[in-house]
C-alpha positions as CSV (number, residue, x, y, z in Angstrom):
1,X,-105.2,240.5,158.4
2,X,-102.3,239.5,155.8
3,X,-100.2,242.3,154.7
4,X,-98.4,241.9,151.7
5,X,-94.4,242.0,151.5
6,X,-92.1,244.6,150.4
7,X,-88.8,243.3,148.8
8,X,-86.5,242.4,151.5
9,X,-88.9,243.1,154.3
10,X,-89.2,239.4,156.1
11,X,-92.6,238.3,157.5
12,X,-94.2,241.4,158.3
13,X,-97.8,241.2,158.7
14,X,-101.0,243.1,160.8
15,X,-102.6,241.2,163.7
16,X,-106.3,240.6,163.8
17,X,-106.2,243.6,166.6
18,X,-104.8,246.0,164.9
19,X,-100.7,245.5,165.8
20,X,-98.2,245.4,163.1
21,X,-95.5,242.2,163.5
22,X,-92.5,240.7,162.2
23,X,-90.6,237.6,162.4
24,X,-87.1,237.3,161.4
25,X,-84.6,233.7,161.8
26,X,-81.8,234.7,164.0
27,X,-80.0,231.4,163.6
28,X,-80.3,227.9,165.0
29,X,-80.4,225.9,168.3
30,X,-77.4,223.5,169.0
31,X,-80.2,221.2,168.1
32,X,-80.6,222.1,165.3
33,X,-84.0,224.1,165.4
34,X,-84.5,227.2,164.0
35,X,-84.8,230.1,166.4
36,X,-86.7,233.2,165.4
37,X,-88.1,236.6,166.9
38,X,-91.0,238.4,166.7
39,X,-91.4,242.3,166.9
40,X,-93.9,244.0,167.5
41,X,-95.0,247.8,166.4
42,X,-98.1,250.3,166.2
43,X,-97.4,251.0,162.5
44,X,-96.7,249.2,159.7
45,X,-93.5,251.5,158.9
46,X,-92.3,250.8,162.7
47,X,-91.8,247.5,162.3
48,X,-90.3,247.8,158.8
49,X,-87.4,250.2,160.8
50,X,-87.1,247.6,163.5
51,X,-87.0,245.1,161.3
52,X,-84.2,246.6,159.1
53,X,-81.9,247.3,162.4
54,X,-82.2,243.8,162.9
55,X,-81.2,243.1,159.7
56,X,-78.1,245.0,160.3
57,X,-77.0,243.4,163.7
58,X,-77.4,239.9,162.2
59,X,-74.9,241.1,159.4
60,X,-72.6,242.6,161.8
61,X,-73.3,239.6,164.5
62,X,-74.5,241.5,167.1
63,X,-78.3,240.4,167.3
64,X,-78.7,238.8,170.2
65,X,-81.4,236.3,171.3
66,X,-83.9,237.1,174.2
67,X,-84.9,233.5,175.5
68,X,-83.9,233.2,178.7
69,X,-81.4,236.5,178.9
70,X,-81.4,238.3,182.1
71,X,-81.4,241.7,182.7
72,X,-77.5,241.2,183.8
73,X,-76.2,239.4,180.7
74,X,-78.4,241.7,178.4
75,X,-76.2,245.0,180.4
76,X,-72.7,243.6,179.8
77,X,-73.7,242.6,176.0
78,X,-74.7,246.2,175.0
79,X,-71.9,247.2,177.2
80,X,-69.2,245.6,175.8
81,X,-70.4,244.8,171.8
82,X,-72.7,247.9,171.4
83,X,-71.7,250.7,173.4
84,X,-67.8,250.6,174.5
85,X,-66.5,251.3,170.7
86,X,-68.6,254.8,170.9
87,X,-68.1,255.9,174.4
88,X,-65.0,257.6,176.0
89,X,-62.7,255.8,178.1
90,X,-64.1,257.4,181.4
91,X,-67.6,256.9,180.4
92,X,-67.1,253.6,179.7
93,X,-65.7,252.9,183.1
94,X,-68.8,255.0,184.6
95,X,-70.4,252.9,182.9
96,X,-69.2,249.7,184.0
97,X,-69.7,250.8,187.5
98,X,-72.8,251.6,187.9
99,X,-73.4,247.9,186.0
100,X,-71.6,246.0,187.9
101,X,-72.6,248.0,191.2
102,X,-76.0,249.0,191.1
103,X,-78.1,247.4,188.3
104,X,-76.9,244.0,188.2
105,X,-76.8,243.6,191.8
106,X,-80.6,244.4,192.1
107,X,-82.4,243.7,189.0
108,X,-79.4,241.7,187.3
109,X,-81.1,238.6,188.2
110,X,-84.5,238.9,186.3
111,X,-85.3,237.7,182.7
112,X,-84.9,240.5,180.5
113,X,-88.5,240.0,178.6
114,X,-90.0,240.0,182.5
115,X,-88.3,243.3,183.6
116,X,-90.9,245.9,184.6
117,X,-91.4,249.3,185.8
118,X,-92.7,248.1,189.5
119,X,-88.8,246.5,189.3
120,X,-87.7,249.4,188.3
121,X,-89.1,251.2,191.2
122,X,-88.2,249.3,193.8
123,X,-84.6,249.3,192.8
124,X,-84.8,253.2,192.9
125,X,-86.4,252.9,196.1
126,X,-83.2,250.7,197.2
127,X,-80.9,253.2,196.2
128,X,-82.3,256.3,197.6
129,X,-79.6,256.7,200.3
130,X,-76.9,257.4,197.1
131,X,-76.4,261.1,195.4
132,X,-78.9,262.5,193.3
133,X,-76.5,262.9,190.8
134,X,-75.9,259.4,190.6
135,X,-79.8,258.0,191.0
136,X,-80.0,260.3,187.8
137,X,-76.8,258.1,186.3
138,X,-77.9,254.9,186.9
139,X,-81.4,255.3,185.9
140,X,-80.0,257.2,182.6
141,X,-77.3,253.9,182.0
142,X,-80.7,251.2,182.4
143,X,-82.7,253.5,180.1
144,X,-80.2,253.9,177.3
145,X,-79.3,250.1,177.2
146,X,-83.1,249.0,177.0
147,X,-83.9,251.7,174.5
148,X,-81.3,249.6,172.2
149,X,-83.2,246.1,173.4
150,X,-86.4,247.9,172.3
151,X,-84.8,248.1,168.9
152,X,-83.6,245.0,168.5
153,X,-86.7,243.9,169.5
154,X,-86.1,242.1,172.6
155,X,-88.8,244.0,174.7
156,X,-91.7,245.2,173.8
157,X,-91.6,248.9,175.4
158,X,-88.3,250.1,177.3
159,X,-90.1,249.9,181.1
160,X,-88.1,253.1,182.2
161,X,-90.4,255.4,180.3
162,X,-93.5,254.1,182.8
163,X,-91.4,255.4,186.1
164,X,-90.3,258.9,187.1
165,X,-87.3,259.7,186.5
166,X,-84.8,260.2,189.6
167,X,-84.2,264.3,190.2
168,X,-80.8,265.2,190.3
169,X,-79.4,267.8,191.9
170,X,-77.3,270.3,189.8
171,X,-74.3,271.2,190.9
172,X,-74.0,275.2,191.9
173,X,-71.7,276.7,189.4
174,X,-69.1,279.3,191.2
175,X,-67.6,282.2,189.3
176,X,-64.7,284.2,190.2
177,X,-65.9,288.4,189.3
178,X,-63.3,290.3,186.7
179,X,-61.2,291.5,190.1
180,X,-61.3,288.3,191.0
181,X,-59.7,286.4,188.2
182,X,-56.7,289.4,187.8
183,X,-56.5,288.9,191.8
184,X,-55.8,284.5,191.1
185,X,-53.8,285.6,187.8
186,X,-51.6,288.1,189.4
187,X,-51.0,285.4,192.3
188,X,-49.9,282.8,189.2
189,X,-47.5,285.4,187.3
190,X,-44.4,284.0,187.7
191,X,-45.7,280.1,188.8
192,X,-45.0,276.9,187.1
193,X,-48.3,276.6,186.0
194,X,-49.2,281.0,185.6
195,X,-50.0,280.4,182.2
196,X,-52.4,277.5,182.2
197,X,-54.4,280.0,184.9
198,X,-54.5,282.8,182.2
199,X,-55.5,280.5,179.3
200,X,-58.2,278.2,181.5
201,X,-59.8,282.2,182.0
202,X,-59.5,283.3,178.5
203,X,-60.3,280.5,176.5
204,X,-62.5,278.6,178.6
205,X,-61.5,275.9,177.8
206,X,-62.0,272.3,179.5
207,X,-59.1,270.8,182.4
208,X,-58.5,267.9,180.5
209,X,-58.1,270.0,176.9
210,X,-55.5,272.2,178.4
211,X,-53.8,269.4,179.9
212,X,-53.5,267.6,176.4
213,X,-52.4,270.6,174.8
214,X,-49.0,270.4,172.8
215,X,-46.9,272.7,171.2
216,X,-48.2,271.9,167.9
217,X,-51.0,272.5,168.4
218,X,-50.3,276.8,169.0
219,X,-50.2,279.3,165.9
220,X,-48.1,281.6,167.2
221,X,-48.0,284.1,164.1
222,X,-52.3,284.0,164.3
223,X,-52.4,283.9,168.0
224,X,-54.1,280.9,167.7
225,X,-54.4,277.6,169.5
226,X,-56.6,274.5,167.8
227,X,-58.2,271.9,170.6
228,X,-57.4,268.5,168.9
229,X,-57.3,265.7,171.5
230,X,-58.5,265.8,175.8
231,X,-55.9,264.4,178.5
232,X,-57.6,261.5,180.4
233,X,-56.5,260.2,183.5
234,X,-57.0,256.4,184.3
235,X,-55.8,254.5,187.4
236,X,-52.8,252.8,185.2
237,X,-52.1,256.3,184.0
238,X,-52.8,258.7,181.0
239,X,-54.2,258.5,177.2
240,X,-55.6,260.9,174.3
241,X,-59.0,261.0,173.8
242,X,-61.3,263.2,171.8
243,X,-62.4,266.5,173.1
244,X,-66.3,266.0,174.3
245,X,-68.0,266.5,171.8
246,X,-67.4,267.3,167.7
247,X,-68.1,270.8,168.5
248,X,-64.5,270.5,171.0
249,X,-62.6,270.2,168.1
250,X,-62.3,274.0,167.5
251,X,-59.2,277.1,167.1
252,X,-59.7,279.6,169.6
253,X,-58.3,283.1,169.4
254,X,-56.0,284.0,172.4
255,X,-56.0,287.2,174.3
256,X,-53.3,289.2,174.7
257,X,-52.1,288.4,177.8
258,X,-52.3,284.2,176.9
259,X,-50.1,284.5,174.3
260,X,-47.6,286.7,175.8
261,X,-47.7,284.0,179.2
262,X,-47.6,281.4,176.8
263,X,-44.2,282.8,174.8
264,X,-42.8,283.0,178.4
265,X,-43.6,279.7,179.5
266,X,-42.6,278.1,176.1
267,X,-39.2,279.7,176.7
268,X,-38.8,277.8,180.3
269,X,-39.8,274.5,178.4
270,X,-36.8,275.3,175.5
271,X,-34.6,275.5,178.7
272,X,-35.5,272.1,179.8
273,X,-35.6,270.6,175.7
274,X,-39.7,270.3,176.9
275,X,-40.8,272.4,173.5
276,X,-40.7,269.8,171.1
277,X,-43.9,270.1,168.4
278,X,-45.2,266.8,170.1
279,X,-44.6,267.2,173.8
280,X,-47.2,268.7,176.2
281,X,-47.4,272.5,176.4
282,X,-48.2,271.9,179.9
283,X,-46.6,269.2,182.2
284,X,-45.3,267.8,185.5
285,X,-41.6,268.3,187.3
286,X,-40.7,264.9,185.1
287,X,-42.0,266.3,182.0
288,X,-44.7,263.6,181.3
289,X,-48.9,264.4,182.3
290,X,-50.0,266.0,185.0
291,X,-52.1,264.1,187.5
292,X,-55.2,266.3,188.4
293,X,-55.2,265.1,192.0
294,X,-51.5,266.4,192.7
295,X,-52.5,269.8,190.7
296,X,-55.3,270.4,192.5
297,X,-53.6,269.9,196.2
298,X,-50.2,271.0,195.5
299,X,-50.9,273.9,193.1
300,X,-54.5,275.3,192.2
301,X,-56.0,275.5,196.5
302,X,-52.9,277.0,198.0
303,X,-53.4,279.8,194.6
304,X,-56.9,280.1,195.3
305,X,-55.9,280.8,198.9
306,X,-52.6,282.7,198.0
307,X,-54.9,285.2,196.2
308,X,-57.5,285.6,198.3
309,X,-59.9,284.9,196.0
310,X,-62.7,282.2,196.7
311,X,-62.9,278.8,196.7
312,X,-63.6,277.6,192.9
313,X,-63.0,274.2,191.3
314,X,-60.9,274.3,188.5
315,X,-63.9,273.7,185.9
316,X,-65.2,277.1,187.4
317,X,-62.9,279.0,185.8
318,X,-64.3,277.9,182.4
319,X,-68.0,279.2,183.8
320,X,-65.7,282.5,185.1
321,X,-64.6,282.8,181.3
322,X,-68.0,282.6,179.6
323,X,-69.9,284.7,182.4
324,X,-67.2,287.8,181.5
325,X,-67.8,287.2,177.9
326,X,-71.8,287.5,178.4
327,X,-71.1,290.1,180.3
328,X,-69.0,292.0,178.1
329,X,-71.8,291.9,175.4
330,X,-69.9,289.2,173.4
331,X,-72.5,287.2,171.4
332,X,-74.0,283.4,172.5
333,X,-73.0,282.5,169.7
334,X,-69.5,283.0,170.0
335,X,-69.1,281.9,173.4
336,X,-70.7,278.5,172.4
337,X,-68.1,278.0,169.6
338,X,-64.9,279.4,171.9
339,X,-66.7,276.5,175.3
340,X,-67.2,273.9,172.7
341,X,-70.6,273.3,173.2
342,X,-72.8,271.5,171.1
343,X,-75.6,273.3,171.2
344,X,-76.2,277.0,171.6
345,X,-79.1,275.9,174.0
346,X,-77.0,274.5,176.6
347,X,-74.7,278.0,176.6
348,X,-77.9,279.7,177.4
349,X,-79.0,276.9,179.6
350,X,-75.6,276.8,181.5
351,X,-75.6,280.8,181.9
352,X,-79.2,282.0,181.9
353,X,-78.1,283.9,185.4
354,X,-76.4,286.7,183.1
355,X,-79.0,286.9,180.8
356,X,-80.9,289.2,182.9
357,X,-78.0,291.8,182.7
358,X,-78.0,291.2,178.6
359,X,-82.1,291.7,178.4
360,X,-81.3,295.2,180.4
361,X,-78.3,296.3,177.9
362,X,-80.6,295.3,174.8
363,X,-83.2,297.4,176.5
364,X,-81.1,300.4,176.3
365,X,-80.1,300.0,172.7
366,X,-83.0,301.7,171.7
367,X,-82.3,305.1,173.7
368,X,-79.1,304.8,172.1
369,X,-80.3,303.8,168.5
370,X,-83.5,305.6,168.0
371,X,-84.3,309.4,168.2
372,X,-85.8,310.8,171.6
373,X,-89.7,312.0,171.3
374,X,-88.3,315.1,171.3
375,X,-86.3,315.2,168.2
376,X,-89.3,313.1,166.5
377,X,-92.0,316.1,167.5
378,X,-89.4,319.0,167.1
């Protein structure tokens, strides 16, 4: 059945079963022909928003043409012209990885329009001898790249949705208890790096935010320090990137004992002309980045060990910062905006093991707050 047009819309019309469509010219053959696409959606109004994303890759020339595609040429367009300008530097490599490693060489050959979920299986099938974590990544990398085909009206349904989704396996999250972390911070008094231990516990914030911090960045006068930029490591060295998400942009108030380490160590780095508004706040013997590998092994393990204290990674210190803060009574809320976190949701997600102790101190609010039987019926 004919449907009429709405201004600018392109062909759009309804099928005799039922299914919306569209056509749209996406430019010509080196013949000469005219070359064209046709999309496909349950509603009339789905099509009109495919259509209009269409519209606005042909104006920015970044519609692409299905034909012949494979699923290997499709990956390293949205790669490269679609994803790479919004993706961090280490996610794009992560990125590229797992392309070049895992999906190209097992599905990389098919057409793109003939992928399908049995494909999709078997190449999950192939890869069960790697890390759950990284079954989860790869799968996550095919899905996100045909969810933008799907929209661009390459395929007709992104395939991944019709298999199960690889399970991962989380991570166990280590936390140092409050005798704990003074035991590590009294073993880094006095170190080279004794004041990025303090402020990793009382801010909570992330490795490669404290390593990009700078001088500039402190208030000293509102015992204040603002996260403005993340340290990231690459094989050919070190660059600036944004924190991880726009929550990570965010002034944190210090505690005591930070700002007083942080006065002490900022009087070392005067001594060594290291204090300058611009230069790190915390860096290597030569004064440029620190390399996380070298930290870790020459630094952080032997403290761990030196304090008897045990074995964390470094990122558990940020789950040891927000664990005594819920603790402590402070609110979610507040712990979510000191972390960074996007969402409140993933702060309760991330420590639903202290939530228990929180549920028990709200319980005994009410003895606190409200009068006895007693007192009522006296």
């Amino acid at each position: 059945m004919a449907s009429r047009r709405g201004h600018g819309e392109g062909s759009i019309f309804q099928r005799a079963d039922g299914l919306w469509a569209a056509v749209i010219d996406i430019g010509y053959t080196a013949e000469g022909r005219r070359r064209r696409r046709t999309i496909y959606g349950a509603t009339k109004r789905i099509v009109q928003e495919k259509l209009r994303e269409l519209h606005n890759h042909k104006a920015a020339g970044t519609l692409t043409d299905a034909g012949r595609m494979t699923v290997g040429e499709w990956l390293r367009h949205w790669l490269d012209t679609i994803a790479k300008p919004k993706l961090r530097p280490l996610t794009y490599r992560s990125y590229e990885s797992i392309i070049r490693g895992r999906l190209i060489p097992h599905i990389g050959h098919l057409q793109l329009v003939k992928l399908s979920p049995v494909h999709v299986q078997s190449m999950q099938t192939e890869l069960s001898g790697l890390a759950p974590a990284s079954r989860v990544k790869t799968h996550a990398v095919l899905r996100k790249s045909l969810s933008v085909a799907l929209r661009q009206g390459l395929v007709t349904r992104n395939v991944c949705d019709a298999v199960e989704q690889p399970r991962g396996r989380r991570v166990e999250m280590k936390t140092l208890t409050a005798d704990q972390a003074d035991e590590l911070i009294a073993a880094a008094e006095g170190t080279e790096y004794g004041a990025l231990i303090i402020l990793a516990i009382g801010t909570g914030l992330r490795q490669g935010e404290l390593f990009g911090l700078q001088w500039g960045d402190m208030d000293a006068e509102k015992g204040t320090l603002t996260v403005q930029r993340s340290l990231i490591e690459l094989p050919a060295g070190h660059e600036f990137g944004p924190p991880k998400s726009r929550k990570g942009l965010r002034t944190v108030s210090l505690p005591a004992m930070a700002i007083e380490a942080l006065a002490e160590h900022r009087a070392k780095m005067l001594a060594k002309g290291w204090a300058a508004k611009d230069h790190l706040t915390f860096c290597d013997t030569a004064g440029g980045p620190i390399r996380k590998s070298n930290f870790m092994r020459r630094y952080f393990h032997p403290l761990l060990k030196a304090a008897g204290v045990p074995t964390v990674r470094f990122h558990d210190l940020r789950h040891t910062s927000a664990t005594l803060m819920l603790a402590d009574g402070v609110h979610p809320k507040i712990v979510q905006e000191r972390l960074g976190h996007s969402q409140i949701s993933l702060t309760l997600d991330t420590y639903s093991h202290v939530l228990p102790e929180m549920d028990q101190a709200a319980a005994g609010t009410f003895d606190r707050v409200l009068k006895p039987r007693q007192k009522r019926n006296a």
